[in-house]
TIMI-2910 file (N, C-alpha, C, CB; in pm, 1 decimal, decimal comma, always signed):
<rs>
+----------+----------+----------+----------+----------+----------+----------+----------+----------+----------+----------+----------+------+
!      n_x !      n_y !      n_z !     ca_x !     ca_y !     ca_z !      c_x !      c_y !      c_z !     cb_x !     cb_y !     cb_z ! resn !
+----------+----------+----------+----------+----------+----------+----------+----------+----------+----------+----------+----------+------+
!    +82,3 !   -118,9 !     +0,0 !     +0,0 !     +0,0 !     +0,0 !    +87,0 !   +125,5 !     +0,0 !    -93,8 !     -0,4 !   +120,5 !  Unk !
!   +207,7 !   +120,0 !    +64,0 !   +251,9 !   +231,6 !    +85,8 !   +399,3 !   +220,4 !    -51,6 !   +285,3 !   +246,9 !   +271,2 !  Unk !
!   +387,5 !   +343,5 !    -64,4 !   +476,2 !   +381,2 !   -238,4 !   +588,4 !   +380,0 !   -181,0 !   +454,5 !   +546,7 !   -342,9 !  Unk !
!   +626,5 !   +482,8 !   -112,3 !   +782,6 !   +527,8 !    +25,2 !   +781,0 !   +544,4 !   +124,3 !   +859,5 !   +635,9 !    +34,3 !  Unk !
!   +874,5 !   +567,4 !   +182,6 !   +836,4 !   +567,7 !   +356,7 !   +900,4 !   +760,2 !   +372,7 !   +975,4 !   +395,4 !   +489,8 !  Unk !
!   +836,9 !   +753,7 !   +473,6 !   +936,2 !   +940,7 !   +495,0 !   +984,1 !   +909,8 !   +643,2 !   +801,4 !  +1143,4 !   +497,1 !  Unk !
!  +1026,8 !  +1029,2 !   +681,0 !  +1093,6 !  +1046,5 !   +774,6 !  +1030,8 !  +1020,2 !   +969,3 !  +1131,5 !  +1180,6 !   +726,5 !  Unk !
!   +937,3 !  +1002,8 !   +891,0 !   +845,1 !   +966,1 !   +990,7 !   +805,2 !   +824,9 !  +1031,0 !   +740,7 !  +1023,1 !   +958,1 !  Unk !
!   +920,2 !   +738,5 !  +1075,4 !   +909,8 !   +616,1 !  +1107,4 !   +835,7 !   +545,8 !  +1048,6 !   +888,8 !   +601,9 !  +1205,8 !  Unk !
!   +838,6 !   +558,1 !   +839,9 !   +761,0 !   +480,8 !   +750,6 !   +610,2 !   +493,4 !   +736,0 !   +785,1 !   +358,2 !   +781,4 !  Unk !
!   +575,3 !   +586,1 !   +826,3 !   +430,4 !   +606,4 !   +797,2 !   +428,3 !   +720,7 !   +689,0 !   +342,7 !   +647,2 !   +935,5 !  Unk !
!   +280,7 !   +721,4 !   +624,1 !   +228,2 !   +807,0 !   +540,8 !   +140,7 !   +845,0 !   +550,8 !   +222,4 !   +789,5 !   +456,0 !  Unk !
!    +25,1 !   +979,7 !   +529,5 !    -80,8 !   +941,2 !   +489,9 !   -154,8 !   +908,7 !   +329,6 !   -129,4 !  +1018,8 !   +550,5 !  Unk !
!   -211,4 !   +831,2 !   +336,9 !   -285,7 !   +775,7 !   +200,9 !   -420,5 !   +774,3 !   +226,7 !   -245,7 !   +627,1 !   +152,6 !  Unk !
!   -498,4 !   +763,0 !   +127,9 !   -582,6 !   +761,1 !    +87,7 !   -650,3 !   +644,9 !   +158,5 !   -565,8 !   +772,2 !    -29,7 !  Unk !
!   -646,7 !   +552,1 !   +215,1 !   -704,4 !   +487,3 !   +318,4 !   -685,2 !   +508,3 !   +440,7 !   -688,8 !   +386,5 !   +310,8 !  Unk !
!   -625,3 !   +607,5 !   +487,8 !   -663,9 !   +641,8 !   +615,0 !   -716,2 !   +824,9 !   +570,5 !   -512,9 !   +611,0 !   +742,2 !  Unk !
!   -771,5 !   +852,4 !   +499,7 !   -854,3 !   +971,5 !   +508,3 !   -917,3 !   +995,8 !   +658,1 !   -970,0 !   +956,9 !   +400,2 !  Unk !
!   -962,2 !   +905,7 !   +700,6 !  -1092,5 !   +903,2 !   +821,0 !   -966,1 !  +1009,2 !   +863,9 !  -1159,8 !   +723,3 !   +944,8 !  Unk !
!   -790,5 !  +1051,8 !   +918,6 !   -705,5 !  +1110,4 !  +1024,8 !   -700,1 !  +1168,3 !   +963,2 !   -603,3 !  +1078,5 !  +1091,7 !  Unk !
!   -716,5 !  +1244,7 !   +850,0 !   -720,4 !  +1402,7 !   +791,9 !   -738,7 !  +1500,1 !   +862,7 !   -810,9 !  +1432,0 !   +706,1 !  Unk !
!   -888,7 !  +1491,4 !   +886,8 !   -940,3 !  +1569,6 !   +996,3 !   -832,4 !  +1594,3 !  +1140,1 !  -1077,7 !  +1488,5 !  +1037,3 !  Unk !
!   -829,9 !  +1451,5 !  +1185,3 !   -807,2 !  +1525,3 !  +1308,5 !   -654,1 !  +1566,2 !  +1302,5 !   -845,2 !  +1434,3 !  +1442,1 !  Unk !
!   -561,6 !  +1523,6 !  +1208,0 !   -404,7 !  +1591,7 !  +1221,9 !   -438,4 !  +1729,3 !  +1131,0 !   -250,0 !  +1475,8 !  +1139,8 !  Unk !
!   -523,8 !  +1743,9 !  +1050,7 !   -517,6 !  +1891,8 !  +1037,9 !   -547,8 !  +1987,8 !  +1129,6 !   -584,0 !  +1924,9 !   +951,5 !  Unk !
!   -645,3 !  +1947,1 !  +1243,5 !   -693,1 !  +2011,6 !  +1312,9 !   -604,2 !  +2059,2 !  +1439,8 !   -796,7 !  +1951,1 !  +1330,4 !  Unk !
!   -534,8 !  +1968,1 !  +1448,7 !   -430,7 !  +1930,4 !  +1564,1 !   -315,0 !  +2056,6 !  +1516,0 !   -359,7 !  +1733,7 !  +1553,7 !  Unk !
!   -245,9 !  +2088,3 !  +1416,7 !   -187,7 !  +2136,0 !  +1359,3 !   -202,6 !  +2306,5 !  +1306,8 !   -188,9 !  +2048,0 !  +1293,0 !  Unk !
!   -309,8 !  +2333,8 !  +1222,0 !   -325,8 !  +2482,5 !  +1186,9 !   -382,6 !  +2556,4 !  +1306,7 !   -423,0 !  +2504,1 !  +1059,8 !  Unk !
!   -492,8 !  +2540,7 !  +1376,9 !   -536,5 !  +2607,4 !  +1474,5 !   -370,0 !  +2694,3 !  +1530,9 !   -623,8 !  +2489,2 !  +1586,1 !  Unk !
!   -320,7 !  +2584,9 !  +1492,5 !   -172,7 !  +2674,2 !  +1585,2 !   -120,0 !  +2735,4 !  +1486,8 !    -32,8 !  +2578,5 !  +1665,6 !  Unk !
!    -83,9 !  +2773,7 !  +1370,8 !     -3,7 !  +2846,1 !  +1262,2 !    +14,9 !  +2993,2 !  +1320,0 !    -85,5 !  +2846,5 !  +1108,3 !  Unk !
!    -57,6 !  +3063,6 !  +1364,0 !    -33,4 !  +3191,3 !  +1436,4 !    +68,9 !  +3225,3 !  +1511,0 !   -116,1 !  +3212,7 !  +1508,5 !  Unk !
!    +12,5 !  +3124,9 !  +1646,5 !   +118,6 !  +3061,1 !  +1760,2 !   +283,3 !  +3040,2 !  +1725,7 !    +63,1 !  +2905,7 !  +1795,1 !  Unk !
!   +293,9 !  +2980,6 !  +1622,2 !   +414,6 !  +2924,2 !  +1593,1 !   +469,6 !  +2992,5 !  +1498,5 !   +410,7 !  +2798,1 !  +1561,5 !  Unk !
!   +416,7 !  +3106,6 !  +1399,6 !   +463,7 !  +3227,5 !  +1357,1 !   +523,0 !  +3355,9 !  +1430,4 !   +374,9 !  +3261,6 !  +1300,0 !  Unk !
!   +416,5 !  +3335,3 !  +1530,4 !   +458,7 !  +3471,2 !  +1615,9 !   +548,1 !  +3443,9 !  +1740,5 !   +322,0 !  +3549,3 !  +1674,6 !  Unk !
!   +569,7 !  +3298,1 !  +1771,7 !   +705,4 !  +3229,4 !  +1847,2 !   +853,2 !  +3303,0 !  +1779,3 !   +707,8 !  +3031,9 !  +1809,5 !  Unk !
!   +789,6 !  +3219,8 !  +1652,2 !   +946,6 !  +3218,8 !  +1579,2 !  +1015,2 !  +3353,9 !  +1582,2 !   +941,2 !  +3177,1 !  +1412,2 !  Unk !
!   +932,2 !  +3472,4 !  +1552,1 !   +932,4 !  +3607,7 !  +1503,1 !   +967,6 !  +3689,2 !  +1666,1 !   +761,7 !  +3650,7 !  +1414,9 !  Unk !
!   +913,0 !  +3673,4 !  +1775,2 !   +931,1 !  +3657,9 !  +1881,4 !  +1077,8 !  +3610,0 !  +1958,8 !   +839,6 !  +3592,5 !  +1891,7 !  Unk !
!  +1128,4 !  +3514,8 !  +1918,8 !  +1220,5 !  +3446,0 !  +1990,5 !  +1309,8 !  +3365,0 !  +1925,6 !  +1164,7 !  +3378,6 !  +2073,9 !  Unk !
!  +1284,0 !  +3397,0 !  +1749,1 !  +1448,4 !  +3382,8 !  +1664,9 !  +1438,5 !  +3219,7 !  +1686,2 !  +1629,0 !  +3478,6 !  +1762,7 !  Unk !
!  +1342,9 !  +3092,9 !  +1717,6 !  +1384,8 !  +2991,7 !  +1682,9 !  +1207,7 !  +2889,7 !  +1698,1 !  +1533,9 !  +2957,2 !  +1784,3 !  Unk !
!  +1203,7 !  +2752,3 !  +1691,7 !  +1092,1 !  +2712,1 !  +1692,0 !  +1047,9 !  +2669,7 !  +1807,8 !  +1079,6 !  +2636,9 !  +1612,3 !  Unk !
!   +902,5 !  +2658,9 !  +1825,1 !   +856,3 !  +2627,5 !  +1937,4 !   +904,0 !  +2505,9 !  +2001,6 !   +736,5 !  +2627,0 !  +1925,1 !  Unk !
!   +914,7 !  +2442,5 !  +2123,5 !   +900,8 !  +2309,6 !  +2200,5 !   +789,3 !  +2262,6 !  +2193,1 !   +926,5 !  +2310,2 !  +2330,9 !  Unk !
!   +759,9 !  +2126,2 !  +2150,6 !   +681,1 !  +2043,4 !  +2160,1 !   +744,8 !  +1912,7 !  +2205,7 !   +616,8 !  +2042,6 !  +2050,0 !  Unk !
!   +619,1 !  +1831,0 !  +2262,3 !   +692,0 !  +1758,4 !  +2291,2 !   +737,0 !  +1636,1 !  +2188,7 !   +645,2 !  +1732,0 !  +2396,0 !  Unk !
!   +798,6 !  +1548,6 !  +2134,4 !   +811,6 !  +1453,0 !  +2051,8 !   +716,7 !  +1399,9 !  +1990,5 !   +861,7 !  +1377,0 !  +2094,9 !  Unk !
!   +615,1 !  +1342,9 !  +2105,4 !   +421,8 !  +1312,1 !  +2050,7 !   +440,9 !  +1386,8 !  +1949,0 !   +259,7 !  +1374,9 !  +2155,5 !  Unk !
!   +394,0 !  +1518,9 !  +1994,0 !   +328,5 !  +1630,0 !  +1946,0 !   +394,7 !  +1705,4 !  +1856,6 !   +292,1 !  +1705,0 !  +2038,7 !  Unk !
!   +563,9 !  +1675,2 !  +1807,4 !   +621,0 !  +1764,0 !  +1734,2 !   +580,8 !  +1627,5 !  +1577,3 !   +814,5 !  +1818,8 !  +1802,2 !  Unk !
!   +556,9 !  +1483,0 !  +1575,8 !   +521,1 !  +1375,0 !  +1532,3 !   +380,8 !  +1425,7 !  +1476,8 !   +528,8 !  +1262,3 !  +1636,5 !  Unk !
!   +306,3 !  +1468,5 !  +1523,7 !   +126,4 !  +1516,2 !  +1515,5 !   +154,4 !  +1621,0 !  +1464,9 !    +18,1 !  +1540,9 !  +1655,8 !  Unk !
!   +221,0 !  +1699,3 !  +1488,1 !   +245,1 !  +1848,1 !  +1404,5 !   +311,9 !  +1821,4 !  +1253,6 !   +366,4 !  +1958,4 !  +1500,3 !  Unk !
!   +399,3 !  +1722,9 !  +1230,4 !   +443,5 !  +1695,4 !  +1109,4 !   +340,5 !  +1652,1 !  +1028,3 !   +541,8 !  +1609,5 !  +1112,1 !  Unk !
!   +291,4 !  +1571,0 !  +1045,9 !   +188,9 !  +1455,3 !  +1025,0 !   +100,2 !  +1576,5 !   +926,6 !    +97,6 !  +1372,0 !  +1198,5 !  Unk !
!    +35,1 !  +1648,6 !  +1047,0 !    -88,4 !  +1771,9 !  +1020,7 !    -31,3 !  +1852,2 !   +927,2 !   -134,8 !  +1874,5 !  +1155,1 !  Unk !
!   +136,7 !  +1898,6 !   +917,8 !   +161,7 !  +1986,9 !   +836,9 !   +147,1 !  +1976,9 !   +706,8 !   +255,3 !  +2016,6 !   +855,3 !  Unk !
!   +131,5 !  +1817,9 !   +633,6 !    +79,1 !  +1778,5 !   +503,6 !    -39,9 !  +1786,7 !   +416,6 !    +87,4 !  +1688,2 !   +506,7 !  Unk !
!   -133,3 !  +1822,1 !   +558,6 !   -276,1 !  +1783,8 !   +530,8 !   -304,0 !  +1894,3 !   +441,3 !   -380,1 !  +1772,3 !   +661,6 !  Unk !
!   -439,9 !  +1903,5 !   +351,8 !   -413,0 !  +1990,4 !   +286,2 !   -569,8 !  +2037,5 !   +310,4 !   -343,1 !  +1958,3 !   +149,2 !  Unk !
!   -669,1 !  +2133,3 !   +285,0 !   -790,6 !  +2160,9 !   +340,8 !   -880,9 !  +2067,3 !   +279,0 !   -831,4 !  +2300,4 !   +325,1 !  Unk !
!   -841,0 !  +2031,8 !   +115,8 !   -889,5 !  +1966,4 !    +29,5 !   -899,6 !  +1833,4 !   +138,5 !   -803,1 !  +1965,2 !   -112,1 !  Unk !
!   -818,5 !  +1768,4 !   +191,3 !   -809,1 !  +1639,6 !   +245,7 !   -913,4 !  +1611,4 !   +374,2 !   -659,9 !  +1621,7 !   +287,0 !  Unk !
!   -851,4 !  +1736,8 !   +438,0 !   -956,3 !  +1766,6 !   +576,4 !  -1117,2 !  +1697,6 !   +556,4 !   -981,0 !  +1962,9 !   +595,6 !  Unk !
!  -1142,7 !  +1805,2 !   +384,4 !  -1277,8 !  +1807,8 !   +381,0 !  -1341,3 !  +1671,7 !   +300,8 !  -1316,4 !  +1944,7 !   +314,4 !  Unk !
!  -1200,0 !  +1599,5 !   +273,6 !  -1266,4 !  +1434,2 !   +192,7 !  -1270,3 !  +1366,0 !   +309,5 !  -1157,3 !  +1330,2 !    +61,0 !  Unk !
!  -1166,9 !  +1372,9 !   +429,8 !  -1222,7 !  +1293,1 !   +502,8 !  -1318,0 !  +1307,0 !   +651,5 !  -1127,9 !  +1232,3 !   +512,8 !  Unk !
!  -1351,7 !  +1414,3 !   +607,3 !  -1475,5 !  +1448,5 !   +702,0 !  -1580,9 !  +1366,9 !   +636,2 !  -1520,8 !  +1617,8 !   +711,5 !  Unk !
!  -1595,6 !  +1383,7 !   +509,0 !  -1696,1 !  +1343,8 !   +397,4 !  -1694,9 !  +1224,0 !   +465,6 !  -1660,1 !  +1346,9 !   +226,8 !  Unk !
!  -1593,3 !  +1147,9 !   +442,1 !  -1566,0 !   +998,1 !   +435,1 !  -1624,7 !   +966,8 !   +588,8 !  -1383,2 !   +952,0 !   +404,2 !  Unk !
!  -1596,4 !  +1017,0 !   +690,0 !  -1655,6 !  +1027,2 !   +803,5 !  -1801,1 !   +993,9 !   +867,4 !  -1636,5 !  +1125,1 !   +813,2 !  Unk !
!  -1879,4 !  +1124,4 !   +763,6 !  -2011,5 !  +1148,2 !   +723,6 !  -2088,2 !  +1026,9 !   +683,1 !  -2011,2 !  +1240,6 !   +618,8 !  Unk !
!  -2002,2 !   +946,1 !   +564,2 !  -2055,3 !   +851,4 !   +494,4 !  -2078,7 !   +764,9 !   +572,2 !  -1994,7 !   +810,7 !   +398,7 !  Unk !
!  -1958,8 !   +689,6 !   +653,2 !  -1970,4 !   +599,1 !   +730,6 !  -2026,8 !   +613,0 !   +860,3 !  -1871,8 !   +556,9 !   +735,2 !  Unk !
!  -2047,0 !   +726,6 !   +899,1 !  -2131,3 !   +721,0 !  +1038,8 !  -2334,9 !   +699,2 !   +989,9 !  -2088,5 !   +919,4 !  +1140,5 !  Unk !
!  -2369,9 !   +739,3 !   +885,1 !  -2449,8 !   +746,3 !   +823,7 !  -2517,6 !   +584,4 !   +808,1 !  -2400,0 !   +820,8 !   +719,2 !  Unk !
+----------+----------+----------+----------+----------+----------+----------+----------+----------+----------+----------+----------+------+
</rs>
């Protein structure tokens, strides 16, 4: 299923796990502000913790387009 692996301990997201679109995008932009006005602030990037710097990568791919297929996909199957 999976084409390559990245840097992220071989995971990807694909197209069969749409259903985590949602929530690593969500996990992720809400903060884009935060972590602009860190950097700009204090000349380097925020601390997170490993989890969460992992969930922030993850989210940084997502794209709105994706968010909103797998909300869809969500929709469908709770339905």
């Amino acid at each position: 299923m999976y084409e390559s692996t990245s840097d992220l301990g071989g995971l990807l997201l694909t197209d069969a796990q749409a259903g985590f679109w949602p929530m690593y995008y969500d996990n992720y932009h809400p903060f884009d502000d935060f972590r602009e006005g860190y950097r700009e602030k204090f000349g380097k990037e925020v601390y997170v913790s490993p989890s969460q710097r992992w969930k922030w990568e993850l989210g940084a791919k997502v794209t709105p387009a994706q968010r909103a297929q797998g909300l869809r996909e969500c929709e469908v199957y709770r339905e």
